[in-house]
C-alpha positions in Angstrom: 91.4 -110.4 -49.7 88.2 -108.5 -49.8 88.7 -107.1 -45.7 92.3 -106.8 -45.8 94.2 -105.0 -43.3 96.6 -103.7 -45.5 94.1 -102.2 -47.4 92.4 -101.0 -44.4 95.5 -99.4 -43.0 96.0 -97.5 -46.2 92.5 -96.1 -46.3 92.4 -94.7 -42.6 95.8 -93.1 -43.1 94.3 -91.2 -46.4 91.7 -90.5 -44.8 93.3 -88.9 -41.4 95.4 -87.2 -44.1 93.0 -86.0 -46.1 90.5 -84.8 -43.0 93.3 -83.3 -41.4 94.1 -81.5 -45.0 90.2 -80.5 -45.3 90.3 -79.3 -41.6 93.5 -77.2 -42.0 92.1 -75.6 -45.5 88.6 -74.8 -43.5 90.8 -73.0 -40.0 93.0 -71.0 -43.0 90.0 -70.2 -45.0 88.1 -68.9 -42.0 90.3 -67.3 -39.8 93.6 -66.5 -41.1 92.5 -63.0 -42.5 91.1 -62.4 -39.2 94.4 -63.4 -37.6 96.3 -61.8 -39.9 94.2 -58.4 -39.3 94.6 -58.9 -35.8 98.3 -59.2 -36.2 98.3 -56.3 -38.0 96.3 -54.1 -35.3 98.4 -55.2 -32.5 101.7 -54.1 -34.7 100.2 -50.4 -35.3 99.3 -50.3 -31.7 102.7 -51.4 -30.5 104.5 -48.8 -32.4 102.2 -46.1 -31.3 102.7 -47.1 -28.0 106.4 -46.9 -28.4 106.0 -43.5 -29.5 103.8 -42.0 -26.8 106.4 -43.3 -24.6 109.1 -41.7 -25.9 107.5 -38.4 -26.4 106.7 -38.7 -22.8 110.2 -39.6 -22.2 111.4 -36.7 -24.4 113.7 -38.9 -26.4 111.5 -38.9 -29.5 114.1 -36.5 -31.3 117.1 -38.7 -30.0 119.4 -41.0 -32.4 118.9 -44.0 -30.6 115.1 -43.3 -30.8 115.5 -43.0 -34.2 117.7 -46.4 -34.8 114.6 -47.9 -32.7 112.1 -46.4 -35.3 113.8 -47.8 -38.2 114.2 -51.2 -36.8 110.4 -50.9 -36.2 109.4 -49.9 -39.4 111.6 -52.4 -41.4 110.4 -55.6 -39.2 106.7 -54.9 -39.4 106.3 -53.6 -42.6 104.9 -49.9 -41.3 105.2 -46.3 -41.9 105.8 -43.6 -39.2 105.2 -39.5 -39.6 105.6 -37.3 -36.9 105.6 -33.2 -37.2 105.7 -30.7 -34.4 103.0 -27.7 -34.1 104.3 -25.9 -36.8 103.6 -29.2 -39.5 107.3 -29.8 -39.5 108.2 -33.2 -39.8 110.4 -34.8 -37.0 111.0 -38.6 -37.6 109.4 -40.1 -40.8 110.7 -43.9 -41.6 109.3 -46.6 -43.6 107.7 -44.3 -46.2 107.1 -41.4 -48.7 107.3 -38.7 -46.3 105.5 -36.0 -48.8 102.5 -39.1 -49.3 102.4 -39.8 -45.4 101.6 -35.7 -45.1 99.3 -35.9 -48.0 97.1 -38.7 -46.6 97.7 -37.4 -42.8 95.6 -34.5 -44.3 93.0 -35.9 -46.0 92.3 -37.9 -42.3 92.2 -34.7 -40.9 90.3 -32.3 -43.8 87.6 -35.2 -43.7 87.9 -37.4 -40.3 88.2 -34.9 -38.0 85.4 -33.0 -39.4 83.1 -35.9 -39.1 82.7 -36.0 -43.1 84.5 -39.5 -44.0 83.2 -42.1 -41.6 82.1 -44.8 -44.0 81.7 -42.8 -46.9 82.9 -43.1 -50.2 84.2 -39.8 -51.5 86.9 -38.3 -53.8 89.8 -36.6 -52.3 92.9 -34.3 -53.6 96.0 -33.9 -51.5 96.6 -30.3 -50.0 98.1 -27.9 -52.8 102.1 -28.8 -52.9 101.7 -32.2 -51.9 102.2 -35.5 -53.8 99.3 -38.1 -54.8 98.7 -40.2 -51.8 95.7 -42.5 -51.5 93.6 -39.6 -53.2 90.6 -41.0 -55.8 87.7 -42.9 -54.5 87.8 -44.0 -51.0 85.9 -45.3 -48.4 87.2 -45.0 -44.8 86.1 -47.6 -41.6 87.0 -46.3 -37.8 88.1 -49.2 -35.9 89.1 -47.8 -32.8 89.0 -43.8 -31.8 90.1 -42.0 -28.1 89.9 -38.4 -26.9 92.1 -38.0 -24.6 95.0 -38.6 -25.7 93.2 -38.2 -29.3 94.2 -40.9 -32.1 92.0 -42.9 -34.5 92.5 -46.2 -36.1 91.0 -46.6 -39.8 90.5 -49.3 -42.3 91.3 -47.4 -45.4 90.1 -48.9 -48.7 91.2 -47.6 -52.1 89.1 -49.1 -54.7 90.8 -48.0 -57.6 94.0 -49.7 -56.6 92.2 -52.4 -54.7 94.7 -51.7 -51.6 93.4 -52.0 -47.9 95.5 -50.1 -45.5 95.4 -49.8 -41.4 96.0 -46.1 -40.4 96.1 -44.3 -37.2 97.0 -40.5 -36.7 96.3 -38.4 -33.6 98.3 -36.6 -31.3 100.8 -37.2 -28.6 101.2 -37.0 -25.0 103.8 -33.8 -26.0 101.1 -32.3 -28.6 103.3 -33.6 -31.5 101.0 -35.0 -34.2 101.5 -38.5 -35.6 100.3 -41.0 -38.8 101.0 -44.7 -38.3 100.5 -46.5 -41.7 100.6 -50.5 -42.2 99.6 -51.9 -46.2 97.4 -55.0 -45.5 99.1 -56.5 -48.6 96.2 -58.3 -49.9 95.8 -60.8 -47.3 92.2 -62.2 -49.0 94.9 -63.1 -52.2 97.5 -64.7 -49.4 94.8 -66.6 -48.3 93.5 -67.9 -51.6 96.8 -68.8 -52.7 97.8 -70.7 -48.9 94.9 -72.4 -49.4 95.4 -73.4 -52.9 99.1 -74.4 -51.9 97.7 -76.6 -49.0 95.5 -78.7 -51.3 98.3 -79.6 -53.6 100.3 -80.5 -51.1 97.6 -82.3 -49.1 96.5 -84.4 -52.7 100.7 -85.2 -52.9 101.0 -85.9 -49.3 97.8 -88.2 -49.2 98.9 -89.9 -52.4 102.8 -90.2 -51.3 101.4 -92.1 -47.7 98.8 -94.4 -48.8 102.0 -96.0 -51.0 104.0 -95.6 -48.5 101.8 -97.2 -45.8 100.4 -99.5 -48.4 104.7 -100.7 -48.5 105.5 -100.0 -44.8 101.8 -102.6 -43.8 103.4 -105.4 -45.6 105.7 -105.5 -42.9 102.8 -105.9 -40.3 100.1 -108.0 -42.6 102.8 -110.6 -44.0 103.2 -112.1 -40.5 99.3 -111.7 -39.7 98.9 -113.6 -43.0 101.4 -116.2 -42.1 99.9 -116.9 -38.6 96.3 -116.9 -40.8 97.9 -120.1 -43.0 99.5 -121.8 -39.7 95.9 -122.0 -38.0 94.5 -123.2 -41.4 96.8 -125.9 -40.9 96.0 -126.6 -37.3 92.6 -126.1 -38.1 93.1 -129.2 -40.6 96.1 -131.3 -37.5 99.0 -130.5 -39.3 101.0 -129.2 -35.9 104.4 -129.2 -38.0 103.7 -125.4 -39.2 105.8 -123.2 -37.1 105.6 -119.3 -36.7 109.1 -118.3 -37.9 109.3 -114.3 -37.3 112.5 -113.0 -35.2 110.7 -110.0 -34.1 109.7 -109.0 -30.5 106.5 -107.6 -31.4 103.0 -108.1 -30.1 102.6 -110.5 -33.5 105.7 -112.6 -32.8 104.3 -113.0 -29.1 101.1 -114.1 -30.5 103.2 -116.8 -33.2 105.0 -117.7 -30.2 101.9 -118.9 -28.5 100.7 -120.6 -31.6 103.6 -122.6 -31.5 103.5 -123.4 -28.2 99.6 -124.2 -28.8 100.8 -126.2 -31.3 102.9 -128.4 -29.4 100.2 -128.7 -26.5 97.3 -129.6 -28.4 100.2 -132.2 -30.7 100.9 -133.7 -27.6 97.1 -134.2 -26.3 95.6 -135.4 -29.2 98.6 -137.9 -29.1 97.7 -139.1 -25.8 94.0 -139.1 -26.7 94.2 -141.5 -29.9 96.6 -143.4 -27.1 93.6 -143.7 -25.0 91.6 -143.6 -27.7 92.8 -147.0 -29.1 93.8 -148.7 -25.9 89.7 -147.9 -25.2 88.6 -149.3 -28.4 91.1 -152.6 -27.6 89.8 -152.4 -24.1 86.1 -152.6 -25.8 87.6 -155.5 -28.2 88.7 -157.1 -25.7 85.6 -157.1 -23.5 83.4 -158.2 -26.7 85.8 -161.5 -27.1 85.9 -161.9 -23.3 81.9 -162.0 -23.4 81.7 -164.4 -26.6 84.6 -166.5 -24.9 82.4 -166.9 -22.0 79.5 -167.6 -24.0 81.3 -169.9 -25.7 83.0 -171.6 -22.5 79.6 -172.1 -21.3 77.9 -173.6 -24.1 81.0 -175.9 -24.8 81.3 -177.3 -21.3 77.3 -177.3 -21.4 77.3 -179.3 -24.1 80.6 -181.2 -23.0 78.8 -182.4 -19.2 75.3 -182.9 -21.2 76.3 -186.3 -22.5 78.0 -188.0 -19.5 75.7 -186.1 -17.4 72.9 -188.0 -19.1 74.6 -191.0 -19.4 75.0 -191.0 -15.7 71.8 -190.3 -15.2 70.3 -192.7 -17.2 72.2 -195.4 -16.2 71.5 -194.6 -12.7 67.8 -194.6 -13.3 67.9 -197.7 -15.0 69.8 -199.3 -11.5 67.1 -197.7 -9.3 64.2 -199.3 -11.1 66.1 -202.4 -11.6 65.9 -202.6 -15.7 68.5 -205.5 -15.1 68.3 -208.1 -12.7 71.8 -210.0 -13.6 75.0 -208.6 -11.4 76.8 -208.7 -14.9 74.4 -205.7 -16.2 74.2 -204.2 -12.7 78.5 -204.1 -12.7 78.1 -202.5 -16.7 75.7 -200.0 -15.6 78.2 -198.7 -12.8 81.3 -199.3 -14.8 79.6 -196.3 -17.5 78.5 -194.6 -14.8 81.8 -194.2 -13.3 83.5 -194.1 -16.2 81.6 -190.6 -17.1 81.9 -189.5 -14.5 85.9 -189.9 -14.4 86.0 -188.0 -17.6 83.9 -185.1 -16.4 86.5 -185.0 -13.3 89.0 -184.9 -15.7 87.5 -182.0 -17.7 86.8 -180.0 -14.8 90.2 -180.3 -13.6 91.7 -179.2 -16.7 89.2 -176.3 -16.9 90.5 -175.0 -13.1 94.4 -175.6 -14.4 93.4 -173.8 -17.6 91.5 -170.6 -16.0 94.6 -170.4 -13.1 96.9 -170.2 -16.3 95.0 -167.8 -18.2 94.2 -165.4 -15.2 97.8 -165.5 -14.1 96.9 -167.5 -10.5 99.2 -170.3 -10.9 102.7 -170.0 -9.8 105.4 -170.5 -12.1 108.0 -172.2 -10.6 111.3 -172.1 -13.0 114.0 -174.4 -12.1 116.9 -176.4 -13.7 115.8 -180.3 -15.1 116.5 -182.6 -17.5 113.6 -182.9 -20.5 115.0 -186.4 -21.9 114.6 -188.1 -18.7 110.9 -186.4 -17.8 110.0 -187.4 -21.3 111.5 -190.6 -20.8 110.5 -191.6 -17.6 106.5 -190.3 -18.8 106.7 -193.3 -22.1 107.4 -195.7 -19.5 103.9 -194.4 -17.0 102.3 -194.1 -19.8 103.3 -197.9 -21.2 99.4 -199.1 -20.6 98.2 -196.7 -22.8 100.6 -196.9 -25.7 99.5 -200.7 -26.0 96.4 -199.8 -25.9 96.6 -197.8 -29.0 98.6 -200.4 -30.6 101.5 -198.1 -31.9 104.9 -197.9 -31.1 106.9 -194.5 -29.1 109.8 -193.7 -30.4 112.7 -192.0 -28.1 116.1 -192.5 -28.4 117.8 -189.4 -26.6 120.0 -190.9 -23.8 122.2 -188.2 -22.8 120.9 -185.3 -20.0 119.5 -182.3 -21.4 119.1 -179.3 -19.3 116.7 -177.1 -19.5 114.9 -173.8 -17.7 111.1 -174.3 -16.9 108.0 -175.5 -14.4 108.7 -179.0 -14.6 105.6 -180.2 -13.3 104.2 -177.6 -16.5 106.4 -179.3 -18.5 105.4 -182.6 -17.8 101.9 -181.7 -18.8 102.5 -180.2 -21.8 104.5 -184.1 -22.7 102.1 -186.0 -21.6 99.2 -183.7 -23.5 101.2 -184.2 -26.7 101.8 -187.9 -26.3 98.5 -188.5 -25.6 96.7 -186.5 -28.4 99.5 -188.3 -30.7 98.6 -192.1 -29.4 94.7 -190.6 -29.9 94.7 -189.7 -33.6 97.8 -192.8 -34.8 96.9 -194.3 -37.8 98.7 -196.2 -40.7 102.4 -197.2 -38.9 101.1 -195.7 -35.7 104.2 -194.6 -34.8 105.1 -191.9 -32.3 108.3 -190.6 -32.8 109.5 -187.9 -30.2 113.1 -186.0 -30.9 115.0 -183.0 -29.3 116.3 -180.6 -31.6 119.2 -178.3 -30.1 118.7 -174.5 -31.5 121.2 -172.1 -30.7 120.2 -171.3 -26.7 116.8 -173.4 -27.0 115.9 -176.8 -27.5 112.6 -178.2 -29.4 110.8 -181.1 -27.8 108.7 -182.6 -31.2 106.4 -185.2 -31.2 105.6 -186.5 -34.8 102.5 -189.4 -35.3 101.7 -191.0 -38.3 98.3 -189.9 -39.4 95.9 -188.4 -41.4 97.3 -184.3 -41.9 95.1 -181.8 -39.7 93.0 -179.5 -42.4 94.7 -176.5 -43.1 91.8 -174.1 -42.3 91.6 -175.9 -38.9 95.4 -175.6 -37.9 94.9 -171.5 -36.1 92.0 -173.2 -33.9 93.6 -175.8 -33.0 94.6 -174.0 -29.8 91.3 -172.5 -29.0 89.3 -174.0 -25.7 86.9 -177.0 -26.7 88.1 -176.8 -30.4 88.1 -180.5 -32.6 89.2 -181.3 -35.8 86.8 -184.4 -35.3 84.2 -184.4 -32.8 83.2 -188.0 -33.2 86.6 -189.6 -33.1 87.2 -187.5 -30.1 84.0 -188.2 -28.2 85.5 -192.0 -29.2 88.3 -191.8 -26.9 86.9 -189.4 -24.5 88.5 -186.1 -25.4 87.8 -182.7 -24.2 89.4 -180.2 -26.5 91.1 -178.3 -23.9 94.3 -179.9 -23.7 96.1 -177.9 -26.3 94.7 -174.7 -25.1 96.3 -175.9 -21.7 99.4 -176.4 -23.7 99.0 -173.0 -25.5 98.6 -171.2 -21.7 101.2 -173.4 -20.0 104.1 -172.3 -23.3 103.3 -168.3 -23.0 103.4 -168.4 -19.4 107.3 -169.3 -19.5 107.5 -166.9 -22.1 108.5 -170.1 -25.1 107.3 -171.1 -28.8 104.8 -173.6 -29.8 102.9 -175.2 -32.7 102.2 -177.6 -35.2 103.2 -178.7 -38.8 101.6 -181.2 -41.0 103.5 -183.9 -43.2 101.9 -185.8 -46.0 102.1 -189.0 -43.3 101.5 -187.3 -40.2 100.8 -184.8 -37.8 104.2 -182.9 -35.5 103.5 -180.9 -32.6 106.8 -179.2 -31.0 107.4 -176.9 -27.8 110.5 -174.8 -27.4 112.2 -174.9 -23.9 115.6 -172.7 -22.8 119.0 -174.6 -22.5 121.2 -174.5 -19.6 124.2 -173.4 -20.5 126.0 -175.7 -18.0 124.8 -178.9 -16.3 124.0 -178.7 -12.9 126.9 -179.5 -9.8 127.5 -182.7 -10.0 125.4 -183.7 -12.7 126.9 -185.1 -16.0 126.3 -183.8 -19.3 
């Protein structure tokens, strides 16, 4: 990754490191040897103080003065000479005492004379003495006081390339002292700390970024596992989970991601719910406004012909197109006749829309099918000889059944009747109950002509016929199956139709009592 925050993490730790480094090598560089100088002064200061005091004190000749002294000298790296009035020495520690005489009076041959400040010169020790810091020389007053008198010098030997901090003078008692300190090449010290702070700046720098670069995988593998999880949710896959069992401020975010996860899983659930349960509601609406348009333009075109017919006829009466009461009684019989069949229709239209709309009561009781079927062939005797065929029944014994009866009834008599209707070749209507398990079928089989197979899923459609002339012949509607169809779901039973190569068999399904009613016999 081209911004990663591994990558990122390792480059701002370098490069704190490395400023950090730079900024430590910049402070040494410029004011170590100024601290270090400093240090220095405060140390020859210190031990002068230390001797004033005890010359004050009187115990600068003591042992335990002396013990002090040596202490001194060894910690801080110095040299102390001190010599009465007569030049005799009286503590010396730390150094040479013959060189700390010999350089004691070169200060005083040239310092005190006025003769050395900032000059270079060249200088032999006093006859008897040893080689001190004689040779070429340049001396630097720091600090001078007269009262009590002592000077602090920056001596600088350029042949040996040694820089030393000196102070002499004399004490509160009159006793004359030389306080030496070497400077020990502090510019080299520096060089070298300097030096030593890069290489182990350049190590340190190198030994974090790979550490950091190893430690950051810890923190940028979760970060890149929470990157793939919302890839996935950006795409609705809601199975990825955030898996980390830490407590960090990353696992609190995974946690919310998964609990994001879940919530959004669970709306967009509900909204393809409502979502298709919209688009089924729109569905629904659409074939609820074609089935009206429909309805209407059927039972339009269902009430224009008797409605005409009834007009006409009527018309003809009123302007007296036939004289003779023969033609007068024909004109009224049509009339009447139409206008029975458009009662009818109507009616069957109001039972149909109360069954469909759930407004008409279903009354479920206990009856016996074979005698209602029974007793409907022997009502319906006019019409079977009429037709010229022959109904079949021979079920004599009581068969229970739960239902509407009055429903019941309809549905018979709509199947008897649409068999009598469409008889042809034997024209026999044969009607048999068939016992299945906790249900009985009630089928009614006419010889015929076979309904077309692409017609048989309409069949139970409102205003829908196989043969429109044949049923305009005997005064059908179309509805009467769809009454059927409404009357069967509404009591929660089967229905439908099969075709034989002689003939047509409608069946309904009705539920068996599983005893006979009190005092009935089965």
């Amino acid at each position: 990754m081209r911004y990663s925050i591994r990558k990122q993490f390792a480059c701002i730790v370098i490069g704190l490191m490395a400023g950090t480094i730079l900024l430590c090598w910049f402070i040494n560089n410029t004011f170590l040897e100024r601290y270090y100088f400093h240090n220095k002064r405060q140390v020859v200061t210190g031990a002068y103080a230390q001797l004033n005091e005890a010359a004050r004190n009187g115990q600068i000749g003591t042992d335990d003065f002396d013990m002090r002294l040596q202490k001194l000298s060894a910690r801080y790296n110095i040299s102390v000479l001190v010599m009465d009035e007569d030049s005799e020495t009286i503590r010396v520690s730390g150094g040479d005492p013959a060189v700390l005489r010999a350089d004691l009076w070169l200060h005083i041959l040239f310092d005190a004379l006025g003769e050395g400040d900032q000059e270079e010169r060249t200088a032999e020790p006093p006859a008897g003495g040893r080689e001190g810091l004689g040779g070429l020389r340049e001396d630097k007053t720091l600090e001078s006081n007269e009262s009590p008198f002592y000077i602090l010098q920056l001596v600088t030997n350029s042949q040996m390339n040694v820089d030393y901090l000196d102070m002499w003078g004399f004490l509160d008692n009159g006793n004359l002292f030389f306080i030496r300190t070497a400077l020990e090449g502090i510019r080299d010290s520096v060089e070298i700390a300097n030096r030593f702070l890069a290489y182990v700046g350049l190590a340190a720098s190198l030994a974090s970024g790979i550490l950091i670069w190893m430690v950051s995988k810890k923190v940028t593998d979760p970060i890149l596992e929470l990157a793939h999880i919302s890839e996935r949710m950006a795409h609705l896959d809601f199975d990825a989970r955030y898996q980390g069992k830490s407590f960090n401020e990353t696992a609190i975010l995974g946690n919310h991601m998964n609990e994001m996860a879940d919530a959004l899983e669970t709306t967009i659930s509900e909204l393809k719910t409502a979502n298709n349960e919209l688009l089924r509601d729109i569905e629904k609406k659409t074939e609820i406004d074609e089935m009206r348009k429909e309805f209407l333009a059927n039972v339009s075109h269902e009430l224009k012909t008797p409605l005409a017919l009834i007009q006409g006829y009527a018309e003809g009466l009123k302007e007296g197109v036939s004289e003779d009461a023969e033609s007068r009684e024909f004109y009224c019989d049509v009339i009447m006749d139409e206008a029975d069949k458009m009662n009818r229709l109507v009616k069957k239209l109001l039972t149909l829309n109360q069954l469909e709309s759930g407004g008409e009561v279903i009354s479920m009781g206990r009856f016996d099918v074979a005698a209602l079927i029974g007793n409907y062939i022997q009502s319906a005797d006019i019409l079977i000889r009429q037709s010229g065929g022959t109904v079949r029944f021979e079920e004599t014994a009581p068969v229970y059944v739960w239902g509407d009866e009055f429903k019941t009834e309809e549905v018979v008599m709509n199947y008897i009747s649409n068999a009598l209707n469409h008889l042809s070749g034997e024209k026999i209507v044969d009607i048999k109950l068939e016992r299945r398990e906790k249900l009985v079928r009630i089928c009614v089989f006419n010889t015929g002509e076979p309904i077309p197979e692409d017609a048989l899923p309409h069949l139970w459609e409102k205003f829908y016929k196989v043969d429109k002339a044949r049923t305009r012949e005997y005064g059908g509607s179309g509805v009467g199956l769809s009454i059927v169809k409404a009357i069967q779901e509404s009591m929660n039973q089967g229905y439908g139709v099969v075709n034989y190569t002689n003939g047509v068999e409608f069946w309904f399904e009705m539920e068996l009592v599983e005893s006979a009613p009190s005092g009935v016999q089965k």
